[in-house]
N, C-alpha and C positions, 0 to 999 in steps of 0.2 A: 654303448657308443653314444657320444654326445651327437644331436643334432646338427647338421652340416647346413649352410645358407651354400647355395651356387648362383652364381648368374649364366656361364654360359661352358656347358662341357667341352672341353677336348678331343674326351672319347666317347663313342656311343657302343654299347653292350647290347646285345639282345640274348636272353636267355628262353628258347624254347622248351617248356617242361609238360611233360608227362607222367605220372605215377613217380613221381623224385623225392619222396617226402624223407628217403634213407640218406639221399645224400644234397640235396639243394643248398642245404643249410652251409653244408662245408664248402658249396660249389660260394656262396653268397660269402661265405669269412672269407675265402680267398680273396675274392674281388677286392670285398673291401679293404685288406690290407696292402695291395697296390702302390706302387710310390707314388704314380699318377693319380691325384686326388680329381684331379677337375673330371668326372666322369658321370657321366649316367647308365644306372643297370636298366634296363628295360626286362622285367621277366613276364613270359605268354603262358601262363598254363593253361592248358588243353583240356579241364573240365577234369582234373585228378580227383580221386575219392581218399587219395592215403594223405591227407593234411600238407600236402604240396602248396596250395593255395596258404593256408593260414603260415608255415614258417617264412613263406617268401612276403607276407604281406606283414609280417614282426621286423621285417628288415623296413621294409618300404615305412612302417610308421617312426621309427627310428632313426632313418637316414635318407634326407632327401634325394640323395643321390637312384634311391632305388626305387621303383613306380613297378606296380602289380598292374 
C-alpha cells in the first residue's frame, strides 16, 4: 500500500492487542480497506511475544494512518 499523507482524521480506531499475531494482520487489512479514508488506527499491544508488535508495526511503517 502506497504511503497516505493525512492532516486531520475523522475517525479515531483504537485497537487493543494481546497475543493477536494469527489474526491482527487481517483485523489491520480490514481497516484499511474502509471507504472512510480519513482515519487513524491507534494499535496498544500489551507486551505480546507471538509477533503482534512486529505485523502491527509493518502497517504503521507503511500507512500513516496507522501508529503502534
Amino acid at each position: 500500500m502506497a504511503a497516505l499523507t493525512m492532516d486531520r482524521p475523522e475517525v479515531s480506531i483504537l485497537i487493543p492487542a494481546f497475543q493477536a499475531g494469527r489474526t491482527i494482520g487481517g483485523c489491520l487489512e480490514s481497516i484499511a480497506r474502509q471507504v472512510e479514508r480519513r482515519f487513524e488506527c491507534i494499535i496498544v499491544d500489551d507486551g505480546s511475544s507471538d509477533g503482534t508488535s512486529a505485523i502491527a508495526g509493518r502497517f504503521a511503517e507503511s500507512d500513516v494512518r496507522f501508529r503502534l
